[in-house]
C-alpha positions in Angstrom: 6.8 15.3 1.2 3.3 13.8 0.7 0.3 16.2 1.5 -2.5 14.2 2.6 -6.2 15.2 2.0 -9.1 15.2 4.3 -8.7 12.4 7.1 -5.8 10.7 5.5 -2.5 9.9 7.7 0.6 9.2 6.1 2.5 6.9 8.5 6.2 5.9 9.0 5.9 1.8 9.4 7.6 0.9 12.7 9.5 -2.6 11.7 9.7 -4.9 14.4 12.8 -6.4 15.6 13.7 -9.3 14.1 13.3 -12.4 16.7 14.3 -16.0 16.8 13.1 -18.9 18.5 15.8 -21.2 18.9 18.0 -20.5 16.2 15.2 -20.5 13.5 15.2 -17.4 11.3 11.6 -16.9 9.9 10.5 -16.4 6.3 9.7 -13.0 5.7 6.3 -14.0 5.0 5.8 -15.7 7.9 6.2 -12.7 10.8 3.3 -10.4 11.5 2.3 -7.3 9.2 3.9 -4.5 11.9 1.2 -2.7 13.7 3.3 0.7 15.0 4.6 3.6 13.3 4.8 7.7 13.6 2.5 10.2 11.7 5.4 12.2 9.0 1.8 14.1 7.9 -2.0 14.3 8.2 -5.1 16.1 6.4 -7.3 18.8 7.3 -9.5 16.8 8.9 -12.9 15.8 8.3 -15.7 17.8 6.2 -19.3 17.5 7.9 -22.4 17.9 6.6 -23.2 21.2 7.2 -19.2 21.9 5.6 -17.1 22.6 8.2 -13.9 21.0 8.9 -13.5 19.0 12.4 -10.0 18.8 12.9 -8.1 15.3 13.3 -6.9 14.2 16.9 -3.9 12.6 15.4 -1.1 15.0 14.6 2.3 14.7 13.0 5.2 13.2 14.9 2.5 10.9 17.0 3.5 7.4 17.7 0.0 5.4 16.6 -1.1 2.0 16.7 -3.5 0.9 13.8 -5.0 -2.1 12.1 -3.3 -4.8 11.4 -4.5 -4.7 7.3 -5.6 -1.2 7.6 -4.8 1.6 4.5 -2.3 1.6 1.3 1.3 1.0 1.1 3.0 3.8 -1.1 6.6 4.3 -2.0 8.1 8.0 -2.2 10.8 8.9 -2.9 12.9 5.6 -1.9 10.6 5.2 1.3 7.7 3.5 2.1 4.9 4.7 4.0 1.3 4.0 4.7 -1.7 5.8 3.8 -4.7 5.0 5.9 -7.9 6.8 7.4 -8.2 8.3 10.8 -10.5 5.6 11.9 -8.1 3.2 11.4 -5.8 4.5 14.3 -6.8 2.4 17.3 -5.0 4.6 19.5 -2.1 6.8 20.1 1.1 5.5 22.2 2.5 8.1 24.9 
């Protein structure tokens, strides 16, 4: 699995269901970049000035909501994920 350093989040993109209006299937350019997805693994947290480590509030197996254009797609082993900052985690879904 991907090891993420610092305040790096690898997250599982939650795909929403696919919805039609009428009949009309949209392009899959057209829908909305998802905004949901779980943690699978996070970083040590953040290194401050003085060079210790504040831990992240985000931990694996959370259900976040993020950014809409927030962090880097990768591909690992046959799955994608997302690879974003901390701060970019608006908040955490319960």
């Amino acid at each position: 699995m991907l090891k993420p350093l610092g305040d790096r989040v690898i997250i599982e993109v939650t795909e929403a269901a696919e919805e039609t209006v009428g009949g009309i299937v949209l392009a899959s350019n057209a829908k909305d970049k998802p905004v949901t997805g779980k943690v699978v693994a996070a970083g040590t947290g953040y290194v401050l000035n003085d060079g210790t480590i504040r831990d992240l509030t985000v931990k694996v197996g959370d259900d976040v909501l993020f950014d809409k254009y927030a962090g880097q797609e990768v591909s690992f082993e046959g799955q994608d994920y997302l690879s974003l900052h901390e701060k970019d985690i608006v908040a955490i879904v319960e």
